[in-house]
N, C-alpha and C positions, 0 to 999 in steps of 0.2 A: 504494500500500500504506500502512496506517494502522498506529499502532501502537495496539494494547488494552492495559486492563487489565483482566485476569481475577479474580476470585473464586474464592478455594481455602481449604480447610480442609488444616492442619498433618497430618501423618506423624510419629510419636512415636520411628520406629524411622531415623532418618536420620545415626545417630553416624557417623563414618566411624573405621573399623579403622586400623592401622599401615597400612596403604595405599590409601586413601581408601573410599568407602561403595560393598562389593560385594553384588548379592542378584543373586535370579536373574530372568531377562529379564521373566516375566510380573509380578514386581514395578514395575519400571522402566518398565512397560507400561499398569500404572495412570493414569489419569487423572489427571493434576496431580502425579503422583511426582517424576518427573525434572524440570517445572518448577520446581518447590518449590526442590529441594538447587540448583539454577541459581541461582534468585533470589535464595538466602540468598548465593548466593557472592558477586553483584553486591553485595549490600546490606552486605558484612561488607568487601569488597578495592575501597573508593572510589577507588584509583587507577587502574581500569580505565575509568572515565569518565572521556572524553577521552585514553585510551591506548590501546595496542594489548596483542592477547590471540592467542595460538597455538593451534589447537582440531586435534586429531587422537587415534587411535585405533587398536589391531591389525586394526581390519578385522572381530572378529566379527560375529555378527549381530546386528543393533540399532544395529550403528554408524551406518550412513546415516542413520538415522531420526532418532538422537539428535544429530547434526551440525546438521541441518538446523533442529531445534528450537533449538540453543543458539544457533548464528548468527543466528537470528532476534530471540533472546531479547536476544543482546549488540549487537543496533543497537537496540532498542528500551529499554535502561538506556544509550544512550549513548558505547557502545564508538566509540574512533575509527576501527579496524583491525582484520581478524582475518587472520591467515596460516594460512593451511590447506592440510595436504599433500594430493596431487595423491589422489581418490577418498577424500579424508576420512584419508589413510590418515597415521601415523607412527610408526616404534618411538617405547618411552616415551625412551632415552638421549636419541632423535633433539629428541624434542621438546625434554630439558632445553639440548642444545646449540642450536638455532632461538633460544630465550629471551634466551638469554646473548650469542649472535652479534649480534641483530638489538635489543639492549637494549628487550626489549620488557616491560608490566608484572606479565606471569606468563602462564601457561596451563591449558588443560586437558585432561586424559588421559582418552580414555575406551578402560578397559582392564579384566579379570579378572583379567591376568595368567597366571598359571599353570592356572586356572582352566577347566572344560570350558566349549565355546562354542554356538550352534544355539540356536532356538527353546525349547528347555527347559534350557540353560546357563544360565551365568551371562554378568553385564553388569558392570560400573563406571567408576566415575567418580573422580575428585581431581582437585585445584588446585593447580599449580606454582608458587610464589613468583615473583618477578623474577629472585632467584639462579639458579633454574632445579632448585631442587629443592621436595621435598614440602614444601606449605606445613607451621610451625610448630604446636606442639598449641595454642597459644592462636588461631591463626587459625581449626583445623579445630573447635575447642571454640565458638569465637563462630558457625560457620556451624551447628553443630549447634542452636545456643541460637538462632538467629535461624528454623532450620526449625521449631521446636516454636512459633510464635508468627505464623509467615506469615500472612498472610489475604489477601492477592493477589500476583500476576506480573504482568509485561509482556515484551508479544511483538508480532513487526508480524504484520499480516494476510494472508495468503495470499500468503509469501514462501517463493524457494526459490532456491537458485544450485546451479550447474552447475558439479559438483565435479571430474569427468572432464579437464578442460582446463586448463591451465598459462594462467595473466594476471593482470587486473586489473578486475574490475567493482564494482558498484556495490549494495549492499542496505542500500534507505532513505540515509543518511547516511553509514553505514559502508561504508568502503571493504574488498574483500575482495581479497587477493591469493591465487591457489591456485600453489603450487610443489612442484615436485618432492622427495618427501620423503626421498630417498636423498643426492642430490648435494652437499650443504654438508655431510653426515655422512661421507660417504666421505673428500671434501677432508681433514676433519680427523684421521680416523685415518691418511688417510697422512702428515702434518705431524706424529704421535707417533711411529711407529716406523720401523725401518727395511725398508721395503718390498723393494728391492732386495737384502737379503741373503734374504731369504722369496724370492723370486719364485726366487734361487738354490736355493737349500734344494729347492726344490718341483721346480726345472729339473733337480736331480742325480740325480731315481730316486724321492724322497720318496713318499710319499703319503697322502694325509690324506679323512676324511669326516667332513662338519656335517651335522647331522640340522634341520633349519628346522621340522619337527612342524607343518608346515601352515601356517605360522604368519605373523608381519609376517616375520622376518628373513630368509625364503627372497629377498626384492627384495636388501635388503644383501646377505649371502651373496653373491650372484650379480653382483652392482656390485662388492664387495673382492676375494673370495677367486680368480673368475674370469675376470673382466674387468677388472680391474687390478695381479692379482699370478699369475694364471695358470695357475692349477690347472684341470684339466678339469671339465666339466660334472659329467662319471659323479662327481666328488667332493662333491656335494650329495645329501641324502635328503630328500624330502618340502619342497620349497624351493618351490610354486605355493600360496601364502596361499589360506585357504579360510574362512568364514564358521563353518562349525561344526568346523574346524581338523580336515578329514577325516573327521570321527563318532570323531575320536581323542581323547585328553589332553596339552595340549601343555604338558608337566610332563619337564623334562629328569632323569628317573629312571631307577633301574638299571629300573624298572617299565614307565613308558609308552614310554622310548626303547630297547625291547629290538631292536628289531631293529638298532640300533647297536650296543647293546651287544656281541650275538652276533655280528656282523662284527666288533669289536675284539679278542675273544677268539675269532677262530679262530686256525688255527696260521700261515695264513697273511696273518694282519689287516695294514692301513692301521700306518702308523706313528705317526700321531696323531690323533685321532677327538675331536669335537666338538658338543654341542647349544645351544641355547636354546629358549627357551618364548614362549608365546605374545605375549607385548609388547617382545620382544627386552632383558630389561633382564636376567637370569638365564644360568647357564651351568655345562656339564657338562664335564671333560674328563677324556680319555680317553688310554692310550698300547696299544699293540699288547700285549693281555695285563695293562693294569693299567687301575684305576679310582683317579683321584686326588679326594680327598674336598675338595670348597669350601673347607675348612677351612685344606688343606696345600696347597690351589690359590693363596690369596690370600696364606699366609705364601712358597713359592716364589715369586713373583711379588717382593715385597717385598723377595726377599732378591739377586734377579738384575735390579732395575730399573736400574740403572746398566748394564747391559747395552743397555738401550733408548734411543735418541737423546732423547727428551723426558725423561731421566731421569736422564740420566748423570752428571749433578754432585752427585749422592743425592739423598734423600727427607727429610722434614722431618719426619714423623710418619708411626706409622700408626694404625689404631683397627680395632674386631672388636665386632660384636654380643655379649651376656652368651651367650646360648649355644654361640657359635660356640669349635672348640678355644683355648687358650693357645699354640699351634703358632705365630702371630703372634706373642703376646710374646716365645717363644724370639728370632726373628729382632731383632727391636726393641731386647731388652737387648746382644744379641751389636754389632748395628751405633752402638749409643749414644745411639740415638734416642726419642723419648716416645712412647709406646700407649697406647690408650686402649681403655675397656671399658664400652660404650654399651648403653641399651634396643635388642629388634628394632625396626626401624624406619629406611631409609634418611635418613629427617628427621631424625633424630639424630647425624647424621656432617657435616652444614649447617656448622651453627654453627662447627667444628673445621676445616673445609674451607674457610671461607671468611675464617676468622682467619691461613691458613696454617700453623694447628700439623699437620696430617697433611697425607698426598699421597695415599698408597695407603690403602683399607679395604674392608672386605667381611663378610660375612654366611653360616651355613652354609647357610642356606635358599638354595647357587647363585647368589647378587649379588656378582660383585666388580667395585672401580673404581678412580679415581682421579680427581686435584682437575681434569681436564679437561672436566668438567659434575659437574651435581649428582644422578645416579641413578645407581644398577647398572648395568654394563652388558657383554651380552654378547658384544658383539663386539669391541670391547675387551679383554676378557681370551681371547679367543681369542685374536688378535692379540699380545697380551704374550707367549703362552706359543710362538705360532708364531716369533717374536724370538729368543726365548731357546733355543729348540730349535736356529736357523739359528747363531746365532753360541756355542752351547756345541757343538753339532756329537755330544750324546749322544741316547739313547734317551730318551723320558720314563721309562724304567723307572728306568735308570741314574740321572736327575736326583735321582729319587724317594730309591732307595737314598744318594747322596751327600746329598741334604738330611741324612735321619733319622741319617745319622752323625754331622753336624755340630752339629746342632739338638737331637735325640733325637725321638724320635715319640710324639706324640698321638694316641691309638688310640681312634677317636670313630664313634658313631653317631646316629642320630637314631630312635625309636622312633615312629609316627605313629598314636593313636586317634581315626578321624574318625567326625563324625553320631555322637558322645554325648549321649545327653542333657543337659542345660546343668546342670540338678540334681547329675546321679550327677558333672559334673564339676569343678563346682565344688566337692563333698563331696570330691572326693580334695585339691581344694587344703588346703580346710580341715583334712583328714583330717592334710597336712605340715606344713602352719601352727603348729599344734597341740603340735608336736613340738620347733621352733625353739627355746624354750628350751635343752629338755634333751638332744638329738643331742650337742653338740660333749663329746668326751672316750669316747663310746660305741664300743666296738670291734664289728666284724663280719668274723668270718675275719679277715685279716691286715690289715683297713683301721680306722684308727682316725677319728673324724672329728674333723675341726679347724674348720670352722665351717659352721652353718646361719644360711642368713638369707634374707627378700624385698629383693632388689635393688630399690634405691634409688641414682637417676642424680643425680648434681650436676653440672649442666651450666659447663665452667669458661670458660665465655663470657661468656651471659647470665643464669650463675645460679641458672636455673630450677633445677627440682626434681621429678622424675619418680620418684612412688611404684609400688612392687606391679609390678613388670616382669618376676618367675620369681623363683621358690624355686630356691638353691641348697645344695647341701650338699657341702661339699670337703674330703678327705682328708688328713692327714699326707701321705701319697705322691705327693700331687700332681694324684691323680686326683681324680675327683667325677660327681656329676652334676644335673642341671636339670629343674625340671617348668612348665611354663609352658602358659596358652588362649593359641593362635594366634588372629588378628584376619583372617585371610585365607578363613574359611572363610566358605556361604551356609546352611549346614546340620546345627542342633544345633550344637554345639562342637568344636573339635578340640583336645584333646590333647595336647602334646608332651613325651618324655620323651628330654632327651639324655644319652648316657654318653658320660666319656672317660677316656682309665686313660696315664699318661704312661711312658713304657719310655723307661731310655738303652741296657742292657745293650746290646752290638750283635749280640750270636746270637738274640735277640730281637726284630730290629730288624724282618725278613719273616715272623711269624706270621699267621696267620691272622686277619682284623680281628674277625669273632664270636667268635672262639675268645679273643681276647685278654682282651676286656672282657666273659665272661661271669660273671666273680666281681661285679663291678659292674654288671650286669643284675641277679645274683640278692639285690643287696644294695639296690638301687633299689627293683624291687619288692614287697620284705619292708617296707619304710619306707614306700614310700608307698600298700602295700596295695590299687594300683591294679586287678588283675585283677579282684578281690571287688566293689571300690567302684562302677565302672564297669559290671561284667557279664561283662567279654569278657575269654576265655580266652588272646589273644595281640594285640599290636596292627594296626592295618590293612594298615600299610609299616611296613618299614625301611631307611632309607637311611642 
């Protein structure tokens, strides 16, 4: 086998989003597509020649394909190693931890994430740093600038290795190892928490359902929860990974993951209920009769981590994306600790993570984690909450109820318009932008406003400086809300509008969450004039 160099013309459109460059398969299907954004990776992250590179993926469709091209690409720039999960396959966590275990010079996800999968789905890709999380915006900003200017790749010649089988072989120079992509990940989540109080918990009556939505995590799931702590089978949904993730959305929502949902709220539901999505790095949960929001998922978590044997001498910090609730800072001021309040974007929590100013952070978009690798991840926070459920010995209801006493409750939604036109959505930004001077001091009903602004991140590490990350506008009371373009979509623009409306009263404390904050819905979209601007009479989801 030879190696080539090919002749290519640039792709204009290859920026990569807050989580690396997603389109849909027939894009990635183009001729020289997916080589390109490879090539620029080689050509922009020189420490992978002559080092080794992690390459794995959820398994949609396209993955094999696109395996096989970049292995070929990575001995042909040089690569000394690539460790590759067994059928191409690995959650995204799994991956950041392989990086970190096995100090290798970074890797690569091929994932959509939450994202629908199958021949007309979507596909993507991103590059993991060495740390083991999403590379930095100046790395992903030089691969972008390095794709607009490409004029060849290199690749060997009518190569392919045989991903099915656990070893060691050989393509071109590069040595390939394929390993099982479950087992160093399970090792490690049982070295965080205490398993043995869980397997109890589980042994006393409990009972629990994860929804795996077709996805990578149905393999975990099935390695942690039943073959190492003991829960029966019947206690997974949808756990046999599938290529176009069922003809389903593997988007852990009150939406795509209803049939969990409706098993938790029956009368006689599971006592703690569970999902993830399609690259295992998101998470849903659930208690018999209550839905607990991302939000209050990550500040619980924070607030009982000393509960958890990897955690129990406290936490050092924690950190919250800009839209995600203040439910976090509640916990962080009570325990004395420093929080911090980042752009969306798991790469943003890096820096802070790896200085050791936080432990715990998360995201409302379903990402929560901790400094145990550098991604979201969802089995992980499954695990925190099955810990804390075993050694508090309450309901999640009860947990819920005793947080919001202590804390008060951040009453928050997330409002979703997707496939807008880019135009109509950019005009609603512009539409608040517009407004930023003059809001603060303006009353609406009983909320007065106390400041409008575009978030603006001063990174307190390296400095940097991340403009234009969401319009916020926040109340005297505490409340507010957010309008921000998600970077995760393949189609048009998406939209997002968060509310949240802060309550201590405690007769107030079990309202109804639409009911709560619909005085801040109707003062959200008076301001930002979104129905009009947009088109559409109500938005797509709400979560």
């Amino acid at each position: 086998m030879e190696m080539k160099v090919v002749r290519t013309t640039p792709f204009k459109d290859q920026k990569p989003g807050t989580s690396g460059l997603r389109k849909k398969v027939s894009v990635f299907q183009q001729a020289g597509y997916l080589e390109n954004f490879v090539q620029s990776i080689f050509d922009v992250v020189e420490d992978l020649r002559g080092g080794t590179i992690v390459i794995g993926g959820d398994g949609r469709y396209y993955n094999d394909v696109a395996i096989q091209i970049i292995l070929s690409m990575a001995a042909a720039n040089g690569v000394k190693k690539a460790i590759v999960g067994q059928n191409g396959l690995f959650s995204t966590p799994a991956v950041s931890h392989i990086i970190r275990k096995y100090k290798t010079q970074g890797g690569i996800v091929l994932s959509a994430s939450h994202n629908p999968g199958g021949p007309k789905g979507d596909f993507g890709i991103k590059f993991n740093g060495e740390n083991g999380g999403p590379a930095s915006e100046s790395v992903t900003n030089a691969i972008f600038q390095n794709s607009l200017k490409i004029d060849d790749y290199k690749i060997l010649d009518k190569s392919k290795i045989e991903l099915g089988v656990c070893g060691t072989s050989k393509l071109g120079d590069m040595e390939v190892e394929i390993i099982d992509p479950v087992s160093d990940y399970a090792d490690l989540m049982e070295s965080l928490f205490d398993f043995n109080a869980i397997r109890d918990w589980l042994a006393s009556g409990r009972t629990m359902r994860f929804d795996a939505m077709h996805a990578i995590t149905g393999s975990y799931a099935k390695a942690v929860f039943v073959e190492r702590l003991g829960a029966p089978e019947t206690a997974l949904m949808n756990a046999t990974p599938s290529p176009d993730f069922g003809g389903a959305h593997p988007d852990p929502n009150p939406v795509y993951a209803k049939d969990l949902f409706d098993t938790m709220f029956a009368d006689n539901g599971p006592d703690f209920g569970a999902a993830s999505d399609g690259d295992g790095d998101r998470n849903i949960i659930l208690g018999r009769g209550i839905f607990v929001s991302p939000s209050d998922s990550v500040a619980v978590i924070a607030a009982n981590a000393h509960l958890v044997p990897a955690y129990k001498t406290g936490i050092a910090g924690v950190a919250r994306s800009m839209p995600t609730s203040a439910a976090l800072d509640r916990v962080a001021e009570k325990l004395g600790i420093e929080y911090f309040e980042t752009p969306t974007g798991w790469k943003f929590f890096g820096n802070l993570l790896d200085a050791g100013r936080i432990t715990i952070c998360g995201e409302e978009s379903a990402g929560t984690s901790s400094d145990h690798v550098r991604e979201k991840d969802g089995v992980w926070a499954v695990l925190a909450w099955l810990n804390i459920l075993a050694v508090r010995n309450m309901s999640v209801q009860n947990i819920m109820l005793d947080h919001w006493k202590t804390y008060g409750r951040n009453f928050y939604a997330r409002h979703d318009y997707e496939g807008v036109e880019v135009e109509k959505a950019h005009a609603v930004m512009e539409h608040i932008r517009t407004q930023l001077d003059t809001l603060p001091g303006q009353s609406f009903g009983a909320e007065t406003v106390k400041f409008a602004d575009s978030f603006t991140y001063h990174d307190p590490i390296d400095g940097s400086v991340s403009e234009n990350q969401g319009l916020r506008i926040g109340f005297e009371s505490g409340s507010r809300f957010v309008v921000r373009l998600s970077g995760t979509g393949t189609v048009g623009a998406t939209l997002r509008l968060y509310v949240e409306k802060y309550v201590t009263d405690p007769d107030r404390l079990n309202d109804d969450n639409h009911t709560a904050l619909a005085d801040i819905v109707t003062i959200a979209e008076k301001i930002t004039d979104i129905h009009n601007l947009t088109g559409r009479d109500k938005a797509s989801l709400v979560t």
